[in-house]
C-alpha positions in Angstrom: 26.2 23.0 7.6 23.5 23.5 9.8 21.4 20.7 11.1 17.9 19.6 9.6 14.4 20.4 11.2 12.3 17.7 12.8 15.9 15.8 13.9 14.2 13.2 16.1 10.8 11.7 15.2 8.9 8.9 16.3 6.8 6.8 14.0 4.3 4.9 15.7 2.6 1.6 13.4 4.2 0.9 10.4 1.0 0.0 7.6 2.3 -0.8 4.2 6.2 -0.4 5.5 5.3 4.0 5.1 6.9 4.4 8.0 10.1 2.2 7.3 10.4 4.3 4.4 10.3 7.8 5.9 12.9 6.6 8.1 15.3 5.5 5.8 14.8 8.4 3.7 15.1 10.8 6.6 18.1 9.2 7.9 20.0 10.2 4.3 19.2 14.1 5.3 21.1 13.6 8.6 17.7 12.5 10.8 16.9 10.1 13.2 13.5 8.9 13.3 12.8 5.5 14.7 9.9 3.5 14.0 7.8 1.4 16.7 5.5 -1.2 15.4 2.1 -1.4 17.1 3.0 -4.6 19.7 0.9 -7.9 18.3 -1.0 -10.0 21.0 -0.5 -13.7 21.0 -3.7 -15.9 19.9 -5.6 -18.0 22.4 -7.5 -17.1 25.9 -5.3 -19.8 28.2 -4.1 -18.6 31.4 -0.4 -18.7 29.0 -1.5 -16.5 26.2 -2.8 -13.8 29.1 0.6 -13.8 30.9 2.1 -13.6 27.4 0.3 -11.0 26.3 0.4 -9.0 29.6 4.4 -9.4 29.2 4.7 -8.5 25.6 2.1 -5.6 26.6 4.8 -4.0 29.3 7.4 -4.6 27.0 6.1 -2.5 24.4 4.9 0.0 26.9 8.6 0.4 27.8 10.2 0.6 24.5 7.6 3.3 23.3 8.5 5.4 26.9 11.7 4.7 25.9 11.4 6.3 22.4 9.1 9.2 22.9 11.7 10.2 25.6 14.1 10.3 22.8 12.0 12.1 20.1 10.7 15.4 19.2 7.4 14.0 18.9 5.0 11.7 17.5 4.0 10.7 14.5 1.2 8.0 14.1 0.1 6.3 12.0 -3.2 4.5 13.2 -6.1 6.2 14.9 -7.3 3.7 16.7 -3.5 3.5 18.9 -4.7 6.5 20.7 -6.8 4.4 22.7 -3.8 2.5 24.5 -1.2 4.8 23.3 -2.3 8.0 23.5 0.0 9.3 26.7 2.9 9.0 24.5 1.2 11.6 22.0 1.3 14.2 23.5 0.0 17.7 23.1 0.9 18.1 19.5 1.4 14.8 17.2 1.1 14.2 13.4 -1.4 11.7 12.3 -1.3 9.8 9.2 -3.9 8.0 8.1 -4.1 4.8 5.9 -7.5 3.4 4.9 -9.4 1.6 7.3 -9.6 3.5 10.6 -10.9 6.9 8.8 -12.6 4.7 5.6 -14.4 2.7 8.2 -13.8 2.9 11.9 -15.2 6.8 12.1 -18.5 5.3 10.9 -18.7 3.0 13.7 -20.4 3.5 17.0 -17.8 2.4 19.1 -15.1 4.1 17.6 -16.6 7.8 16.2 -15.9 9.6 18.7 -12.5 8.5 19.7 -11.3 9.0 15.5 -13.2 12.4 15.0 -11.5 13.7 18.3 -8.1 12.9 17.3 -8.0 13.7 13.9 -9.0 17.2 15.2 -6.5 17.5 18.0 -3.9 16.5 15.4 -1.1 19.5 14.6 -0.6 17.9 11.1 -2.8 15.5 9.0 -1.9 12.8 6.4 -3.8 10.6 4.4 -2.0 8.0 1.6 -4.3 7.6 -0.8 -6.8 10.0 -3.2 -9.7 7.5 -2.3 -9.9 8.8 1.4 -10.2 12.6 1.0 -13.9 12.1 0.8 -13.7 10.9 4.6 -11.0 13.1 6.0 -12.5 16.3 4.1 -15.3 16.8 6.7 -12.6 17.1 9.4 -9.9 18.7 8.5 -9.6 20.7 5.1 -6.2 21.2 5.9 -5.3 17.4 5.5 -2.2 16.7 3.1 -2.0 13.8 0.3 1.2 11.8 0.7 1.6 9.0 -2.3 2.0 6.1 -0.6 5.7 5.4 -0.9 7.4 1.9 -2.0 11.1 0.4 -2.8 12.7 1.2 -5.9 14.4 -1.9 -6.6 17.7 -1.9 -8.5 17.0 -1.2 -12.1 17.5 -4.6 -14.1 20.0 -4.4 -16.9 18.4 -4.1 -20.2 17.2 -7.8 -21.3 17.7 -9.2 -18.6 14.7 -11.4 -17.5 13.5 -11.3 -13.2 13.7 -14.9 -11.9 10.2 -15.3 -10.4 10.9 -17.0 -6.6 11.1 -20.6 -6.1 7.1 -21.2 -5.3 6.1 -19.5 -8.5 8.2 -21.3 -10.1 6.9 -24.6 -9.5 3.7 -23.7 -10.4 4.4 -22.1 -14.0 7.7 -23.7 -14.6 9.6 -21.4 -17.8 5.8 -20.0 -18.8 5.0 -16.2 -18.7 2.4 -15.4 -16.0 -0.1 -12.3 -15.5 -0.1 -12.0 -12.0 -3.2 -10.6 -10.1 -1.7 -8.9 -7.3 -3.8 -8.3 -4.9 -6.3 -10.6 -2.0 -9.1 -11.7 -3.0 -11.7 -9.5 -1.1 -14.5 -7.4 -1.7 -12.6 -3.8 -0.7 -10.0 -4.7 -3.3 -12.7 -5.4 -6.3 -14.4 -8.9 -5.1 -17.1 -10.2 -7.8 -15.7 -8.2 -10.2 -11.9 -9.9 -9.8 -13.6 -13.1 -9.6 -15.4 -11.9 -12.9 -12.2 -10.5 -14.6 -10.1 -14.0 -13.5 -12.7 -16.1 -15.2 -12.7 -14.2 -18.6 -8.9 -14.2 -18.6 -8.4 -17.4 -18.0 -10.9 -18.5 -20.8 -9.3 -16.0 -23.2 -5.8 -17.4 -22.1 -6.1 -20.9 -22.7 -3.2 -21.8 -25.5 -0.4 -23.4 -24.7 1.2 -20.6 -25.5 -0.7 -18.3 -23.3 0.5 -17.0 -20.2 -0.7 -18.6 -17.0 -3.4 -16.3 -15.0 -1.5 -16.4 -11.5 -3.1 -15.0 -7.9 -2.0 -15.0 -4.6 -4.0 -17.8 -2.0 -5.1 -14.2 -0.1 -9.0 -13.9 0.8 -12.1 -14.5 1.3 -12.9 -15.0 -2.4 -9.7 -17.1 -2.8 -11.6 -20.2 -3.5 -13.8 -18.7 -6.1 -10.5 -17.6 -7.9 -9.3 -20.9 -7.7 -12.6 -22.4 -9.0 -12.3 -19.6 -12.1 -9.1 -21.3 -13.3 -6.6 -18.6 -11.5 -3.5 -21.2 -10.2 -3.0 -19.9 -6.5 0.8 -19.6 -4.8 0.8 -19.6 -1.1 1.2 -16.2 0.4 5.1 -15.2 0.3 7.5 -13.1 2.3 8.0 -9.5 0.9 11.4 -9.7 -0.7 9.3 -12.8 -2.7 6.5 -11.2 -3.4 8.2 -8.4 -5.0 10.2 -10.8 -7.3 6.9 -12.2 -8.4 5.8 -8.8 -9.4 8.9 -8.4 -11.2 9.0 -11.8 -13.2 5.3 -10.9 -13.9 4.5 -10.5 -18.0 2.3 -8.3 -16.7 -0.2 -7.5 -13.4 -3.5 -6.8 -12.7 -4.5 -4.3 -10.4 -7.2 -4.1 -7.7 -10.3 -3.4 -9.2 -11.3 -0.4 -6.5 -10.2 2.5 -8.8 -7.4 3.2 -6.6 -3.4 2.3 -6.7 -2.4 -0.1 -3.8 1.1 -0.7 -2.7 1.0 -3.7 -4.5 0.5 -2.1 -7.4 3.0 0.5 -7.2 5.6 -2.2 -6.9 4.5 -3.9 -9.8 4.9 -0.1 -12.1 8.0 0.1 -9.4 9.7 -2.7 -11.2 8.5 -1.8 -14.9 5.8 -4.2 -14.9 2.6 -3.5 -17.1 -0.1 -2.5 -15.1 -3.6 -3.3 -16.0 -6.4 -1.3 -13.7 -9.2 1.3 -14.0 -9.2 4.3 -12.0 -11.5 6.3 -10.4 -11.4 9.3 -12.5 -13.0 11.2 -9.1 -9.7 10.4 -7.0 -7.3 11.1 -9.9 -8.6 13.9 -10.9 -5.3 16.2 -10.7 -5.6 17.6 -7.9 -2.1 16.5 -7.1 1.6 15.4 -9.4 0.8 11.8 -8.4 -3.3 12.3 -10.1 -3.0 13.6 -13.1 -1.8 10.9 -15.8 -0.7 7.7 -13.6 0.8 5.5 -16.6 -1.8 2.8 -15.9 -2.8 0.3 -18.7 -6.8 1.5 -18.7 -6.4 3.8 -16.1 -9.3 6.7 -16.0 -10.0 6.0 -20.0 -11.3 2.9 -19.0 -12.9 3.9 -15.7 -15.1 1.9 -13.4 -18.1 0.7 -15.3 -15.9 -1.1 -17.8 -16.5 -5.3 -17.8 -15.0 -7.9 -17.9 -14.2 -8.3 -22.1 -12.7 -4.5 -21.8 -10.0 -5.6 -19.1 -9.4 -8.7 -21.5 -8.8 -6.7 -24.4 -6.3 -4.2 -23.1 -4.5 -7.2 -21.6 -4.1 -8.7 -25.5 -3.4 -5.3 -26.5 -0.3 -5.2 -24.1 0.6 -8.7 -25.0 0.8 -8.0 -28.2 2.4 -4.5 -28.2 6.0 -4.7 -29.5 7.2 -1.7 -26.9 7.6 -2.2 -23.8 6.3 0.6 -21.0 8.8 2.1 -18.5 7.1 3.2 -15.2 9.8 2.9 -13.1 10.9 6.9 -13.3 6.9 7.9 -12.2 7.1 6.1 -9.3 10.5 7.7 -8.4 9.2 11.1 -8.6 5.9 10.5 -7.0 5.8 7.6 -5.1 9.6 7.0 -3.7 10.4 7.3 -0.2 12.1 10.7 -0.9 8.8 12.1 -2.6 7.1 11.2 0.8 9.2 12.7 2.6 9.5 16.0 1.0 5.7 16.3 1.2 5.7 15.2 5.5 8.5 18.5 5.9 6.2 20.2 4.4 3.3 19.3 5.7 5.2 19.8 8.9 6.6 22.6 8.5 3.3 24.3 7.4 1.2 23.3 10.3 3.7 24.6 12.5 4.0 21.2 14.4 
């Protein structure tokens, strides 16, 4: 059996675990690519926190010399890491890019220059969701969609009911819950959450009724809270995906696009309720076409409030239940991603 291209790979930053996920899935096909976190400085100003974040500086400077010495090359996963990082790149990296630094960084003066310049130099381009092919376009045509991946959690035996973790718990006790999923800021829907949560949780007010349940995430947290939506404390990952999974059902961001957390709510056959932007999934890729999204592009972005209501009653109501589960293992599993990095690779002719 011979042995696999791209062997030894570095991942630099690790948004929205993408990198953690390559990994794993590359290590099944007989590769070893490690994954380095971006090093996190230490708050305060003190004469302490300097030291400390000199020494955790140094430390991380080793380990990544100590990596890239051990790779074939780079591939990173934040722009704005070339600034510090960029000796380690390399003449030929691969740059994947997440939201933020090419959503909102290139626009800014201080940091134009320093984006457009490496998203050029780069051998191979990524971007991880439809939304930002708008602002990658301009620079590189040649830029490659990769679904942003997420877990597949072990398939729950038919009937049996997810035990939602020990916070949520308290706050619904043995009620359903529709969960909203995401923080509570402006880039993920803001007025218009704060909108949605108010009509739900008027429409929602049996006994009966499931509770309307958000995460204590945001800005706008306090409005939510203020709408009627009962708040849980931010919670570790492994928790926050048994949330999703105990949900009834979840509501998406309300920025026309599919988030991690919302691909681990359809991940664990959860009913997802959230317009999309028919102009990102338009099919111009597997992932695009029909994303089986309560609302999805029917219901599009100039829907209100009463809409989302209704097609949450609507799913309440139905007697079937949707199973999403195999979508997201063709299209957004670690394996998907992978396949479309080798290629992406292997066309560029990193």
């Amino acid at each position: 059996m011979s042995a696999p291209d791209y062997p030894s790979i570095l991942h630099l930053s690790d948004p929205a675990r993408t990198a953690t996920l390559l990994s794993s899935a590359a290590a099944v096909t007989g590769r070893d690519w490690r994954v380095l976190p971006l090093a996190v400085a230490p708050p305060g100003s003190g004469v302490a926190a300097v030291a400390t974040k000199a020494a955790r500086g140094l430390r991380w400077e080793a380990e990544l010399a100590l990596a890239r010495a051990r790779t074939r090359g780079v591939h990173v996963h934040s722009v704005l890491a070339r600034r510090h990082a960029g000796w380690a790149f390399g003449r030929s990296f691969a740059l994947h890019l997440h939201g933020t630094d090419i959503r909102t960084a290139q626009y800014e003066d201080r940091h134009r220059e320093l984006v457009h310049s490496t998203v050029r130099a780069a051998q191979a381009v990524f971007y991880s969701t439809p939304d930002l092919k708008e602002h990658v376009a301009p620079l590189r045509e040649d830029a490659r969609l990769v679904p942003v991946p997420v877990s597949l959690p072990r398939a729950a035996a038919d009937g049996a009911v997810t035990a939602p973790p020990p916070a949520l718990r308290e706050l619904v006790g043995d009620r359903e819950y529709l969960f909203f999923a995401s923080r509570w800021q402006d880039v993920k829907g803001g007025e218009r959450q704060i909108e949605i949560a108010q009509a739900l949780t008027r429409a929602l007010s049996g006994a009966s009724d499931p509770v309307v349940v958000g995460l204590d995430w945001g800005p706008l947290a306090p409005q939510a809270a203020a709408a009627g939506v009962q708040l849980v404390g931010r919670l570790p990952h492994a928790e926050f995906l048994a949330a999703l999974a105990a949900a009834r059902l979840c509501i998406g961001q309300l920025s026309g696009v599919l988030g991690a957390s919302e691909l681990d709510a359809l991940a664990a056959d959860v009913p997802l309720v959230a317009p999309l932007d028919p102009r990102w999934y338009d099919g111009g890729h597997p992932s695009l076409v029909v994303p089986p999204v309560v609302g999805g592009v029917d219901l599009g972005m100039s829907a209100g409030a009463d809409d989302l209501v209704d097609l949450v009653r609507e799913e309440l109501d139905s007697p079937t239940h949707r199973r999403t589960r195999s979508w997201i293992q063709e299209h957004h599993s670690a394996r998907a991603a992978l396949a479309e990095v080798l290629t992406g690779y292997r066309d560029s002719g990193w």
